[in-house]
N, C-alpha and C positions, 0 to 999 in steps of 0.2 A: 626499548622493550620488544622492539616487534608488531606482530598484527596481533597476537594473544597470548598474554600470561602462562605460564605453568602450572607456576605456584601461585599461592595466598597468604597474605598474613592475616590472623586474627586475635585482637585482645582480648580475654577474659579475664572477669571477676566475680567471686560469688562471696555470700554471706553467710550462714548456715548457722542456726541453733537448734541444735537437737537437745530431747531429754532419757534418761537410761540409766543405765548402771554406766559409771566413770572407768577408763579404762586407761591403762598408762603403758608405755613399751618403746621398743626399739626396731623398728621395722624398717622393711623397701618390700616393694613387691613385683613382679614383671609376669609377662605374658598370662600365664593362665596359673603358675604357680604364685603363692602369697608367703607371708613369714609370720610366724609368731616370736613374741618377746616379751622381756621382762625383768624385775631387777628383784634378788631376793636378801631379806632383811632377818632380825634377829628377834626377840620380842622385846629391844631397848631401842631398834630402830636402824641398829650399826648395820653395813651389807655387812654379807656373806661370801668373802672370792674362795673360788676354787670349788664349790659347789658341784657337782655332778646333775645335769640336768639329760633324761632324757623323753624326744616324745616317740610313742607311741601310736601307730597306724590303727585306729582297733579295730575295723575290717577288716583289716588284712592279716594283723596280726604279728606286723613286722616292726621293728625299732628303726624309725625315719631316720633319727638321727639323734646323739647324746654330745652335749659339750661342756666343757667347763665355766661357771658363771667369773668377769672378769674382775679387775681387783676395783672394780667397781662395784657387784654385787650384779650388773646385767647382764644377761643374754640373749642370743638372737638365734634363729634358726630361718635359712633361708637359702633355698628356694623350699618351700615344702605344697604340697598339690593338695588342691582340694579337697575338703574330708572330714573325718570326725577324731578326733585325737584321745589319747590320756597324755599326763605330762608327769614324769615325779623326777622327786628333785631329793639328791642325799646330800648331808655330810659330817661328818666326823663331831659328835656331841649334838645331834638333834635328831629328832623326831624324821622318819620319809614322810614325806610330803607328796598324796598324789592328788590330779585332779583331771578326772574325767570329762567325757562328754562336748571337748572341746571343738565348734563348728568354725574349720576353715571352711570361708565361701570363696568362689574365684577372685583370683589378684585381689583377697583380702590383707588388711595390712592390722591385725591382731594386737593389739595392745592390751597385756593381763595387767589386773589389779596387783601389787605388792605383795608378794609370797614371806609370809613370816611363818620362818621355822621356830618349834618350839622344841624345849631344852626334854633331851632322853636319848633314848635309843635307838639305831639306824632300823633295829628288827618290831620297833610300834611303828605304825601307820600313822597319820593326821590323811582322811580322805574326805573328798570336797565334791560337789559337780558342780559344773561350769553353769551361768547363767547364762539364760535362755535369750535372754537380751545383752547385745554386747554393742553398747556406742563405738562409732568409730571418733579414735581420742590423737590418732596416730597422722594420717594424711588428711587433709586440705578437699580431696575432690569429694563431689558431689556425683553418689551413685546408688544405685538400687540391684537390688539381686532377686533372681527368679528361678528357685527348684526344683527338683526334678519331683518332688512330691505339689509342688504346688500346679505344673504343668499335667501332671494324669489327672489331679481334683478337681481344674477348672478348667470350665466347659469351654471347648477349643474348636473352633469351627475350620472346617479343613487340616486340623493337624499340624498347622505350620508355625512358628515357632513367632517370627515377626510377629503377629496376634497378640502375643504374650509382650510387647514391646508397649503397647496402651497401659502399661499394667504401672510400668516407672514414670516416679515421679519425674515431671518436666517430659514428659512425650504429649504431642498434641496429638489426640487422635484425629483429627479430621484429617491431619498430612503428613500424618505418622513420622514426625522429625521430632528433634528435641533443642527447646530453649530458642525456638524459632529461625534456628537454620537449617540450610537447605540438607533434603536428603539425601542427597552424593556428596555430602562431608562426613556421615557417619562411615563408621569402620567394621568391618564383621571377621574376627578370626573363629576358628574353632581348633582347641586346644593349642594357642597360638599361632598358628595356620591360618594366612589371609585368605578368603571365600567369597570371593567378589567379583564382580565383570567391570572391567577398570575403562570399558565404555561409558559406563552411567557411573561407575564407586558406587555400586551397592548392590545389593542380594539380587538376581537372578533367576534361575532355576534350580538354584543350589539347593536342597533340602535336604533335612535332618528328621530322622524320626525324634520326636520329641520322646519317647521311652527310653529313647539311647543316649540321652540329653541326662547330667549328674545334676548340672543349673547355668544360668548365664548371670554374667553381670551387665550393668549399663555403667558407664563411668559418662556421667553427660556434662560436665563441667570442672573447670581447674584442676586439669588433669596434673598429672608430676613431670617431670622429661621424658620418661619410659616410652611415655605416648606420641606417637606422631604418627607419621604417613595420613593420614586425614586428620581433619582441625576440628572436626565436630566430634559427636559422640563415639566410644569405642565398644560397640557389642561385643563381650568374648564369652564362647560356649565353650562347657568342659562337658566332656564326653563318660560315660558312667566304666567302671574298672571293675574286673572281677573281683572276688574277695574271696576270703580263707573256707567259705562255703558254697556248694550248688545251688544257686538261683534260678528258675526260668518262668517266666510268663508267656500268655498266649490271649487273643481278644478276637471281638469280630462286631462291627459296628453295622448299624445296616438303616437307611434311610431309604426312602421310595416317595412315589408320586400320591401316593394314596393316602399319607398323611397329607398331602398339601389341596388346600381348594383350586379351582382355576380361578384368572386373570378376570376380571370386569374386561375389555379389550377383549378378551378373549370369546367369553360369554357373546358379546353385542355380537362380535364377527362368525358366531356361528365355531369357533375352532377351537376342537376338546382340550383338555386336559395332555401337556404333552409330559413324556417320560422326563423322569428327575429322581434319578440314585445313584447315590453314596454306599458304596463300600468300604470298609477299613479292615484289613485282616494283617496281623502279622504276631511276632514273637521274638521274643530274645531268650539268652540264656548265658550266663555265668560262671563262673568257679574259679578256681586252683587247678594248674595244670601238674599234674605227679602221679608217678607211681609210687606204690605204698609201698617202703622201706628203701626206694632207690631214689626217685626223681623228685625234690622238692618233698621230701619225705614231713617234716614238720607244716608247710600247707600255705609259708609265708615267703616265698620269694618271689615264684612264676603264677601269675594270674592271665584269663582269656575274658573277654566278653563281645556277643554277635549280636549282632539284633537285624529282623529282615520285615519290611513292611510292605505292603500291597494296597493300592488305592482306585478304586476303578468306580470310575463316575459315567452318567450320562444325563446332561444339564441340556435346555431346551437354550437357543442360544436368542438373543433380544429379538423382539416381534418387526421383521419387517414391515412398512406401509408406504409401497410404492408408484407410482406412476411408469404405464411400461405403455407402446401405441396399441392401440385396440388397431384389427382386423380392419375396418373403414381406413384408418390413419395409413397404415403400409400399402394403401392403393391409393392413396393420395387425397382420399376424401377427410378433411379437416371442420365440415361446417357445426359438427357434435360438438368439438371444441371447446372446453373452458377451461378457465383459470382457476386458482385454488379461492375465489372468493364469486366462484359461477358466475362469471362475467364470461362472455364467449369472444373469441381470440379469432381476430383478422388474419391472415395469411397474407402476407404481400410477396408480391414477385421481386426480387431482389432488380432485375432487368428494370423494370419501370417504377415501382416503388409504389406502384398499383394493386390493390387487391387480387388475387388470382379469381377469374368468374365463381361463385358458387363455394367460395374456398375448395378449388381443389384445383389441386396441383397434375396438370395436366401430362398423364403417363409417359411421353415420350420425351419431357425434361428430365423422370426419374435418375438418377446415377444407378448403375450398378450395386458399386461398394456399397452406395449408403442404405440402399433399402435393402442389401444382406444384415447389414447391421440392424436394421429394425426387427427383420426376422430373426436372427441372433434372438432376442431378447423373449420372453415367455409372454405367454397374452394373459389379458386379464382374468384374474378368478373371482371378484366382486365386482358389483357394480352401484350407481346413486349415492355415492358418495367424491365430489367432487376433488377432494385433498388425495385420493389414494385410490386404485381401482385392480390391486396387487398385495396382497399379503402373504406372507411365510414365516416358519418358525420350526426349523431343524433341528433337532437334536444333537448335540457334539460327545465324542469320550473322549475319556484323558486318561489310557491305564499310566499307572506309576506305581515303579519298586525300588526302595531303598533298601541300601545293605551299607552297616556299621559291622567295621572291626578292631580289635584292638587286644595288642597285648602287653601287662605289664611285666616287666623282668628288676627285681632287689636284687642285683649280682651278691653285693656286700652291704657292708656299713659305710663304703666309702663312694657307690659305684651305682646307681640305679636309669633303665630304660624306660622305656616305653616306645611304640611301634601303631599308628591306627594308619586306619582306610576307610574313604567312603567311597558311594559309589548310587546314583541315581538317576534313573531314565523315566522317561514320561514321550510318549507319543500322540500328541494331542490329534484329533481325527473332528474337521468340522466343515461344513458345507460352506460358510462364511468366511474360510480364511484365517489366517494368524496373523502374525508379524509381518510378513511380504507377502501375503494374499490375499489383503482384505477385498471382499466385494462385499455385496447385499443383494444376491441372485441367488446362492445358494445350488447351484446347478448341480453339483454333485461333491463328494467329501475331496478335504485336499489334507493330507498329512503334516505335522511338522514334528519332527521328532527331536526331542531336548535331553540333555542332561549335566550330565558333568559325574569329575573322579577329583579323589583328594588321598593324598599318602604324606606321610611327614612322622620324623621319626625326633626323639628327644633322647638325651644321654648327661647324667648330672654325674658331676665328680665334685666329692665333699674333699679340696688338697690339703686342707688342715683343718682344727676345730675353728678357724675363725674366717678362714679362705674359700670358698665354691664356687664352680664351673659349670654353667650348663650352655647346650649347644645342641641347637634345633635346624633340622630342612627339612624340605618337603616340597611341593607343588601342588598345585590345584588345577582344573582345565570345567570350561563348561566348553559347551558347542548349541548353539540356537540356529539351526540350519532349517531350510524350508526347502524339501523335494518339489523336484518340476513335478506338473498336474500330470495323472496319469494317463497314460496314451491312447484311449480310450477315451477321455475327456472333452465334454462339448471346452473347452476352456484351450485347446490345441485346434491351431490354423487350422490343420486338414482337417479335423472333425466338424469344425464350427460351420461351413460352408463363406467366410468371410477369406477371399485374398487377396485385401487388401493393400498395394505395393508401399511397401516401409521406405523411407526415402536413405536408411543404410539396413540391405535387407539381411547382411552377414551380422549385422549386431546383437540378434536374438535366436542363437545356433537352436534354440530351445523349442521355437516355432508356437510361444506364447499368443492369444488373439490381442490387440491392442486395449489399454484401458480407453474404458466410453464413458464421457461425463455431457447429462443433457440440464446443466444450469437453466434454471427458471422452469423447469418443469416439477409441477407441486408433488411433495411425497411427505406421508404423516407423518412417520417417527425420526425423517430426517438424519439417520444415524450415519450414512454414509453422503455427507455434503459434498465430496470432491466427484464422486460420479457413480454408477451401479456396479463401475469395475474400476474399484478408486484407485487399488496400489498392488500390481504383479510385478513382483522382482522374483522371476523363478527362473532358477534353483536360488535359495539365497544361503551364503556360505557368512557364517558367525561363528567364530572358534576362539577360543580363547585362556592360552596355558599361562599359569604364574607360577614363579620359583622364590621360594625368601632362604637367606642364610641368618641365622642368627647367633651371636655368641655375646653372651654376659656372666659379667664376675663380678664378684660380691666380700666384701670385706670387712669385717667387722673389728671394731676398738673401741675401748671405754664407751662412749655414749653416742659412737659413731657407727651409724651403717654408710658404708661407700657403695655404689655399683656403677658400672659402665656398660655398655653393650655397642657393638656394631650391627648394621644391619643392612640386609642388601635385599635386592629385590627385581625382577626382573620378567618381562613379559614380550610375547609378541601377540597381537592381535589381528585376526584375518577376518576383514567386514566385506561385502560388496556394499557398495553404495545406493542409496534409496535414488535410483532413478530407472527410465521407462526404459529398456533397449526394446521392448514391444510396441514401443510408440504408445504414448496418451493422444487421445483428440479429443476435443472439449467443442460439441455441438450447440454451447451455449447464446440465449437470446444476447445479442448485442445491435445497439444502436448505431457503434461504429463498425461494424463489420457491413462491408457494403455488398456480402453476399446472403445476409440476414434476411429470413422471413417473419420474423416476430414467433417462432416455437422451433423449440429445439428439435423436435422428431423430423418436422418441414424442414427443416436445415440440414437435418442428416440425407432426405431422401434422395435432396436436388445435392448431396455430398458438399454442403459447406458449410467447412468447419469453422469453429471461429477461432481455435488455434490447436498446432499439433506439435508435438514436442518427443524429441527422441535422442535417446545417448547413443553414440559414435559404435560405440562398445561394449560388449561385457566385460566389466573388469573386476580384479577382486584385489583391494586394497592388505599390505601388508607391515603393520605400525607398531614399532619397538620404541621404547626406552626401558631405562634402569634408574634405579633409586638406591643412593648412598646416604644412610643415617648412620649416628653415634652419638650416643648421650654419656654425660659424667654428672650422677647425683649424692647428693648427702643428707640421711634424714639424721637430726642432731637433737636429740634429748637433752635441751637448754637446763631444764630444772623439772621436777618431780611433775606438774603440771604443766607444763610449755613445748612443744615439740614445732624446731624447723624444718622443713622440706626444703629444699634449694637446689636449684640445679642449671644444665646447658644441654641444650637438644642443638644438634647441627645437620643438618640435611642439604645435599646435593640431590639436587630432584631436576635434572635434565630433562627437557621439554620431549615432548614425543615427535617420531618421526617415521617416514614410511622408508621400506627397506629399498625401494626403486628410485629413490627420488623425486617420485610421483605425486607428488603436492604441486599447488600453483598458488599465487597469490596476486596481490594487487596492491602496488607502491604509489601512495601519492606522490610521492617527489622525482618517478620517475615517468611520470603521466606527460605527456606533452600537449598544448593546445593547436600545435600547426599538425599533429597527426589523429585529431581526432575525425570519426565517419560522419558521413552526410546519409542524413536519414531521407525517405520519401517522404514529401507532404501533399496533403488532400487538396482535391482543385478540384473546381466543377468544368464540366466544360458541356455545352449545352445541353445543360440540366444534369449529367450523369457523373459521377462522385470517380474520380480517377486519381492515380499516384502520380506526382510530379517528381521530377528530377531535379531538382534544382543548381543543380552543376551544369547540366543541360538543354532544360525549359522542357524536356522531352515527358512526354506522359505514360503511362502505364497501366495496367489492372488494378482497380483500385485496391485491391488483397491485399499489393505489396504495400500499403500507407503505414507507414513504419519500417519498415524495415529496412538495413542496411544496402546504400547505394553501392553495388560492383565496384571495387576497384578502389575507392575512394577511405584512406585515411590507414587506420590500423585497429581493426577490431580488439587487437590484443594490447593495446594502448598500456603503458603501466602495470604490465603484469610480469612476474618473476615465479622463477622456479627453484624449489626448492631444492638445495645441495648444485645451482652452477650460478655461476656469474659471481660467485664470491658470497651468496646467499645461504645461509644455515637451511641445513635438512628438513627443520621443523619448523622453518619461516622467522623463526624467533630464537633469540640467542637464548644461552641460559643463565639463571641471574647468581649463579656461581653459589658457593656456601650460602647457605642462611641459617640466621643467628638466634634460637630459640628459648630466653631464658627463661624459666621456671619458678615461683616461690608460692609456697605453702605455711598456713601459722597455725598451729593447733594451740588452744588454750582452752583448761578444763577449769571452768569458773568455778562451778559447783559440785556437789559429789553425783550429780543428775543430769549437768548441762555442761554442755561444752560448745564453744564457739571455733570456728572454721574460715580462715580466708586464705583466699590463694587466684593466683590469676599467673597471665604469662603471654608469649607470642609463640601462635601457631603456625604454620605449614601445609601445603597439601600437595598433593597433583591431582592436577584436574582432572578432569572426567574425559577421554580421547573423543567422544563426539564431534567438538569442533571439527579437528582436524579431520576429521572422516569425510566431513565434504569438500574437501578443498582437492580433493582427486584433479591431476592435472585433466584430464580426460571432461569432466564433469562441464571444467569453461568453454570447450569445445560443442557444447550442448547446441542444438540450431533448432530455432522455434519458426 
């Protein structure tokens, strides 16, 4: 297999009793479109073939589609989109038969009660409306649906759609997954269209005005074949469509600080009430696109719908409580000195391992570098309290505008489009940092601007009454980039008064100051444990485009629905990797650091670190693969109450790989024991703690105690590269087809309950993470 898997397999099975109205049919359903079905009988029981059946858009106002019922008595209609139906059904010595109100919900799979015509004439009516409750009697899985009326009703905090995902059954809210797997197995398409960052497999920045939203479904268990590319749940949104009339709404929500009390913390510390508001403003609007007696003149083919939303927040970001040197400490005076449990703190001389007179660190050992670094840092704004003697609490925004497009086109009766676009930016603005700018200094604001775009277009061809074609592409792209600090910025070398000499000074063209970490120095809220300037990777470049093809056909016979599809899918992703080219130094107390004074700030002043770490280079990783699926299923209407699902999902899910060859790894079996290095070991030598050589007997500074002896072994010992020496691009071969089979058993016990089993083996691709650090560059790293 290599050093990491691809893919995954997973088993499922579920059980399910629901109770309802019973419901019987002939269906398959795929991406965001569903099918309705049914079989129509006589009032002695005998079917009906030849039957004329058509349904009805009532929105829109158009004829989705009429077929023949077969010399079975059933019929199926399929793919048919999201929506509210009528269905009537003629023929020759009965009664029309119509029946409204019909609610397809996403990738619903519709199974109607037994349509019995009664003996007259095709010009009387028999009219019915659909029950409000409709059991699913048809497929196996296990899922839940969330509307577009039920998402404006209920109260939505932030607007964001995921929110609405606690709502289905089997979602754990505490870790917002479902059925207790992990969150980078769920799937998120909108209007089939995958919407994901295929670094983690799951939602991102991506967002959706939830008013442009028609409803989503969750399909969280024993899914049918349709489903793959992720083995967990499958989120799919459908997008709202214009209809045969002008709709438009408009909103404006408005939160502030002045409903909210302030913080206890905040109270004690003496610091007011900080700004917190929410805004929401936006609008959409609908219709029929026509001119009156030329263009779409009846009001049922060409439909538009836009929608544009505005979010603009300013949120108080978490209450720093830090420890930073006081004024005495940057001149070397230590004897104030305590711990986070007011114990007062020795200063030793690292030279003698002796107390320094007086705890102070006598001026003319000072370093340079190090007591720039201490000034670097803000002096304290509280004082008498031992844990913290530094507090802040910055305000951050985040404007964000979403724009939904989309148009529907009924060519014919045989021929129908559709065409959407999103498109969402959000520039987050916060003193604390993003994604590669975390600190807890707060010095001044640092930008990260997000978003992402999505297009994808759909085209159904109905080839005969019992034949259909539909065929979807598109792409999606987010980008989660982080600008270098502005040039003006104490956070830039030349601004900071810190120059520091980098030990590779061309690594950081950006002229970022190094991350400062002083371990064992006490801080209340703790939130940034790696250092006050934990994580700068600036500029940091995240981009990330995906493409899917899709094509499925559908065929229908006697008590058989068939469908297949292909599916393809393809991405590159451009991450830079989470490491320092600013260089990290970590000032931290250490007992084995033999230039250790017992406090991090005395360690920075006399400049000894207790380790420094920095990348060779900036680099910006560039990671492809491509995903080949295809499924062949059969839902089979065994008998009046029994319906099989069955099927074969097959996927070729080729491991990921960077487009330079620029992975490394590490082979056990090609490690050798006569080429490994000789480390330095600790020796005393009259009394004072030094490095040995031990290939040499020769001694050293103690600093080096660890580290790699010159010359001696091969640090690279067992390592490979990925795409030479006969080694696959992505470290790991790939594990060629896999074999997904599918079954589902519908069986409607009672005229109220019906029982559901289904299970099968899943697929996935991973999540690109892994490979994101295996950057050849990255082993290169020198501590």
């Amino acid at each position: 297999m290599g050093l990491f898997s691809a893919v995954r397999a997973t088993a499922v099975t579920l059980l399910v009793v629901g109770t309802g109205m019973l419901l019987h049919g002939l269906l398959l359903a795929q991406n965001t479109a569903g099918s309705i079905g049914g079989v129509v009988q006589d009032a002695q029981g005998a079917v009906v073939p030849n039957a004329r059946v058509t349904l009805t858009n009532q929105a829109q106002g158009a004829v989705a589609r009429d077929v023949p019922t077969s010399q079975e008595g059933t019929f199926a209609f399929t793919p048919v989109l999201p929506g509210t139906y009528t269905l009537t059904v003629e023929a020759a010595g009965f009664k029309r038969y119509v029946q409204s109100g019909l609610k397809l919900d996403v990738n619903d799979k519709l199974g109607l009660p037994v349509i019995t015509l009664e003996v007259g004439a095709t010009s009387e009516a028999v009219t019915v409306e659909a029950n409000a409750v409709q059991l699913q009697t048809v497929s196996a899985e296990r899922s839940g649906v969330v509307t577009g009326r039920q998402m404006i009703d209920l109260a939505l905090n932030g607007r964001n759609l995921t929110g609405l995902l606690k709502t289905v059954a089997g979602a754990n809210v505490d870790t917002n997954n479902f059925n207790g797997q992990r969150t980078d197995q769920m799937n998120y398409t909108v209007d089939g269209q995958l919407v994901i960052d295929s670094g983690v497999n799951a939602l991102t920045v991506q967002r959706i005005n939830v008013d442009a939203i028609a409803e989503f479904k969750v399909s969280s268990n024993s899914q049918s074949a349709e489903f793959g590319r992720n083995s967990g749940a499958q989120v799919q949104v459908v997008t709202r469509s214009g209809t045969r009339d002008f709709h438009g709404v408009g909103y404006w929500f408005k939160r502030g600080e002045f409903m909210n009390a302030n913080t206890f913390v905040n109270n004690a510390n003496g610091v007011p009430r900080q700004l917190y508001r929410y805004m929401t403003a936006g609008y959409n609007f609908s219709g029929p696109i026509y001119i009156p007696g030329k263009l779409n003149r009846d009001r049922e083919k060409l439909f538009f719908f836009f929608a544009h939303e505005w979010n603009h927040s300013k949120v108080p970001g978490t209450l720093q409580q830090l420890t930073v040197p006081t004024a005495q400490q940057r001149q070397g005076e230590f004897a104030a000195t305590r711990d986070s449990a007011n114990v007062p703190v020795i200063i030793r001389d690292p030279l003698t391992n002796a107390p320094f007179p007086g705890n102070k660190v006598p001026a003319d050992r000072f370093n340079p570098f190090g007591q720039a670094v201490l000034n670097f840092l803000p002096l304290p704004n509280i004082s008498g309290n031992p844990a913290y003697n530094y507090t802040s609490q910055f305000t951050s925004s985040a404007p964000q505008f979403d724009e939904v497009y989309k148009v529907d086109y009924n060519l014919n009766a045989k021929w129908r489009f559709f065409a959407r676009g999103l498109r969402n930016t959000s520039t987050t603005v916060t003193p604390y940092g993003t994604l590669a700018s975390q600190n807890a200094l707060g010095l001044t604001p640092l930008t990260n601007p997000t978003g992402s775009w999505s297009w994808m277009v759909n085209a159904t061809a109905i080839l005969s009454p019992t034949l259909t074609n539909e065929f979807m592409a598109g792409q999606t792209l987010n980008f989660i980039p982080a600008d270098p600090a502005p040039s003006n910025s104490p956070y830039v070398r030349k601004n900071s008064g810190l120059e520091i000499p980098l030990l590779y000074p061309t690594a950081d063209p950006f002229g970022i100051v190094p991350n400062f970490g002083f371990g064992g120095v006490p801080t209340g809220s703790g939130t940034f444990p790696g250092g006050l300037l934990s994580q700068f990777i600036l500029p940091y470049a995240n981009e990330n485009p995906i493409y899917n093809f899709t094509d499925n056909i559908t065929k229908v016979f006697a008590t058989h629905t068939v469908k297949a599809r292909i599916y393809i899918e393809g991405q590159r992703k451009t991450q830079t990797p989470y490491g320092d080219v600013n260089a990290s130094i970590q000032f931290a107390r250490d007992a084995g650091n033999p230039g250790d004074t017992n406090w991090a700030f005395s360690n920075a002043l006399l400049g000894n670190f207790q380790r420094y770490t920095q990348l060779q280079k900036y680099v910006v990783g560039n990671y492809i693969y491509h995903n080949f699926e295809w499924f062949v299923q059969d839902s089979w209407k065994v008998a009046s109450k029994v319906t099989f699902n069955y099927g074969l999902r097959m996927s070729l899910v080729p491991p990921i790989y960077e487009r330079d060859n620029a992975v490394a790894g590490f082979d056990p079996s090609l490690w050798n024991p006569s080429r490994v290095v000789t480390l330095y070991q600790p020796t005393l030598v009259g009394g004072q703690r030094l490095a040995l050589n031990p290939l040499t007997g020769q001694t050293a500074p103690g600093a080096l105690i660890g580290a790699i002896v010159p010359g001696s072994g091969d640090p690279n010992n067992g390592n490979i590269q990925g795409g030479a020496n006969g080694y696959p691009r992505a470290l790991t071969d790939s594990r060629g087809i896999q074999w997904g089979p599918r079954l589902g058993v519908v069986y409607g016990i009672y005229s109220k309950t019906v029982l559901r089993v289904g299970g099968g083996a899943y697929y996935e691709r991973m999540q690109g993470g892994p490979i994101y650090y295996h950057l050849d560059y990255a082993h290169n790293q020198r501590s």
